[in-house]
MARTI-387293 format. One record per residue (C-alpha): residue number from 1; x negated, y negated, z negated. Coordinates in steps of 0.5 Angstrom, whole numbers, plus 500, padded with zeros to 3 digits. Each point is the difference from the previous one (the first is absolute). Last residue first. Layout:
<rec><pos>NUM</pos><px>X</px><py>Y</py><pz>Z</pz></rec>
...
! end
This chain:
<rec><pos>79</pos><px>476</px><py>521</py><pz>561</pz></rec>
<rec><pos>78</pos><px>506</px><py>503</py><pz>496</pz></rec>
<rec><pos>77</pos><px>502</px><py>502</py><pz>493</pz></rec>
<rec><pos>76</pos><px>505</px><py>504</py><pz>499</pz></rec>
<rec><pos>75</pos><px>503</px><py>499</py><pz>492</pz></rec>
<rec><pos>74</pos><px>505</px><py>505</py><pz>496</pz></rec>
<rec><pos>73</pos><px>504</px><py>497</py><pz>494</pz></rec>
<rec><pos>72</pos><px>499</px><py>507</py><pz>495</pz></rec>
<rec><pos>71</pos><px>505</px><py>504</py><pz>500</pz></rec>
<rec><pos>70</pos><px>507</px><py>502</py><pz>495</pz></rec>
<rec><pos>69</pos><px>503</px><py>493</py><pz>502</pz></rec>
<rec><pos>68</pos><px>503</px><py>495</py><pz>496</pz></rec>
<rec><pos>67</pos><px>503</px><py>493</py><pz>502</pz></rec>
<rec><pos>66</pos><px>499</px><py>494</py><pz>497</pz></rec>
<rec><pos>65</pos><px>505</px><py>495</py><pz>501</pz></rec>
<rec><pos>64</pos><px>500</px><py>494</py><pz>505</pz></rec>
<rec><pos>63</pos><px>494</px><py>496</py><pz>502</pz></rec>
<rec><pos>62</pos><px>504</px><py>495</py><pz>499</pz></rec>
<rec><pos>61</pos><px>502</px><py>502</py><pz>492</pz></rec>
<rec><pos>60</pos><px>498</px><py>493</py><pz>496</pz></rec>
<rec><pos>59</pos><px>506</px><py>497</py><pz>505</pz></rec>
<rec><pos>58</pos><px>500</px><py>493</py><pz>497</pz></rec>
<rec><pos>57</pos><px>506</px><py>496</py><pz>501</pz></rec>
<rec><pos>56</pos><px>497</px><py>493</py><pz>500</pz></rec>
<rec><pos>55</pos><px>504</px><py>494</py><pz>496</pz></rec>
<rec><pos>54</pos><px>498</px><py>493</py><pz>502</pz></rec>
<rec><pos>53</pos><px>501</px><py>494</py><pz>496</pz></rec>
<rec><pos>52</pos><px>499</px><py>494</py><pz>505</pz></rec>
<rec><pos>51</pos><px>495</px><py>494</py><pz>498</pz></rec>
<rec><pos>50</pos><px>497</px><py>501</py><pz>508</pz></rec>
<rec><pos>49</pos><px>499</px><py>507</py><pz>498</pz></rec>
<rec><pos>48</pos><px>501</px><py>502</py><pz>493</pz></rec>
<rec><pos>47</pos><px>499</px><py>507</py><pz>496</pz></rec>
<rec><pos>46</pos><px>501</px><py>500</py><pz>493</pz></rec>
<rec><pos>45</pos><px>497</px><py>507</py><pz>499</pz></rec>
<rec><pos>44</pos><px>498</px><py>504</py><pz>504</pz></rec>
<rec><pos>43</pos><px>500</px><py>507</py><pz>500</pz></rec>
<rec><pos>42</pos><px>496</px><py>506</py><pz>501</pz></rec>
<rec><pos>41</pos><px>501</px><py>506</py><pz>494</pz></rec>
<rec><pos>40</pos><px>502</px><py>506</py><pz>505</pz></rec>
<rec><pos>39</pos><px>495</px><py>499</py><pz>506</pz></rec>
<rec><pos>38</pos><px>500</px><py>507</py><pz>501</pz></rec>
<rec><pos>37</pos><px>495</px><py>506</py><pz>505</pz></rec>
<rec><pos>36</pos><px>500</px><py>508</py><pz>499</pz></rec>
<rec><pos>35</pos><px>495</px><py>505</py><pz>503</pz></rec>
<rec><pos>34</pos><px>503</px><py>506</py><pz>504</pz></rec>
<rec><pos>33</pos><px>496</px><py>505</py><pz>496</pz></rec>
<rec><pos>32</pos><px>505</px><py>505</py><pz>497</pz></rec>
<rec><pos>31</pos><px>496</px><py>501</py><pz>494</pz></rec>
<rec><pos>30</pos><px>493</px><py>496</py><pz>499</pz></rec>
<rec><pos>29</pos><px>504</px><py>494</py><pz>500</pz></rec>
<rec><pos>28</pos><px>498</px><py>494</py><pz>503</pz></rec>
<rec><pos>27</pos><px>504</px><py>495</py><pz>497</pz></rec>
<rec><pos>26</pos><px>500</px><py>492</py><pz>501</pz></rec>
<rec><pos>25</pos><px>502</px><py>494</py><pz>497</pz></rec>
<rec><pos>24</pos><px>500</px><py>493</py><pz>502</pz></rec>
<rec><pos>23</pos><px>502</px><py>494</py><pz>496</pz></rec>
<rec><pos>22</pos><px>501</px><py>493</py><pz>502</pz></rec>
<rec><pos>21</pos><px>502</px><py>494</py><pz>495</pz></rec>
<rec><pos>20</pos><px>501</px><py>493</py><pz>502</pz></rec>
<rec><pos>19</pos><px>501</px><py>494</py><pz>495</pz></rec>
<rec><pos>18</pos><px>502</px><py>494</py><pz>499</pz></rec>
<rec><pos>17</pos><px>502</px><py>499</py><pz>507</pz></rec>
<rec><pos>16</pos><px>499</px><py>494</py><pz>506</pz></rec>
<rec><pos>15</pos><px>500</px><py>500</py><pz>508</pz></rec>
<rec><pos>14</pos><px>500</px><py>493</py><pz>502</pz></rec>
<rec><pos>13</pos><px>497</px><py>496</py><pz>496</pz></rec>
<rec><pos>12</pos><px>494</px><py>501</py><pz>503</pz></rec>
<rec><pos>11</pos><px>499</px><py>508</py><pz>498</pz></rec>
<rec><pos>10</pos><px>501</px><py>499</py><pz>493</pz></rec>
<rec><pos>9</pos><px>500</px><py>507</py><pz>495</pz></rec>
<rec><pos>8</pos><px>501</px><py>499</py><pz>493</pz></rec>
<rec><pos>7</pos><px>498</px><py>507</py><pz>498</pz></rec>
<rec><pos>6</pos><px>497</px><py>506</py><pz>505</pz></rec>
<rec><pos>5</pos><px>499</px><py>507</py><pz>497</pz></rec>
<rec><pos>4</pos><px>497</px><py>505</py><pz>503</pz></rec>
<rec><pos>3</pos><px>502</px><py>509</py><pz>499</pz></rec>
<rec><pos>2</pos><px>497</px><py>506</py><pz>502</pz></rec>
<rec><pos>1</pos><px>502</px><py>507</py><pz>498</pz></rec>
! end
């Protein structure tokens, strides 16, 4: 898991929120081989643009759901 923090952003002005959060999350299991990716936790908070309060609805599951498998991920490499 990795995760920033930005406060008190000002962009000219313009773009404006009191704080950001971004949040990834990986799984790479040892059982079912099919790695995983989430961004559950990402949030802004207070986000303005041009002075105009923005609510954004986030998908944190873009990659979709995890699926799993009983086989490893085969890769072909190509020359």
């Amino acid at each position: 898991m990795t995760s920033s923090v930005i406060e008190g952003l000002n962009i000219l002005d313009v773009i404006t929120a009191d704080r950001i959060v971004g949040q990834t999350i990986t799984n790479h299991p040892l059982v079912g081989y099919v790695p995983s990716i989430s961004f559950l936790g990402t949030r802004f908070e207070n986000l303005r643009i041009a002075g105009n309060p923005v609510e954004l609805d986030l998908n944190h599951d873009i990659f979709g759901p995890r699926r799993m498998t009983t086989r490893p991920t085969q890769r072909i490499l190509t020359f």
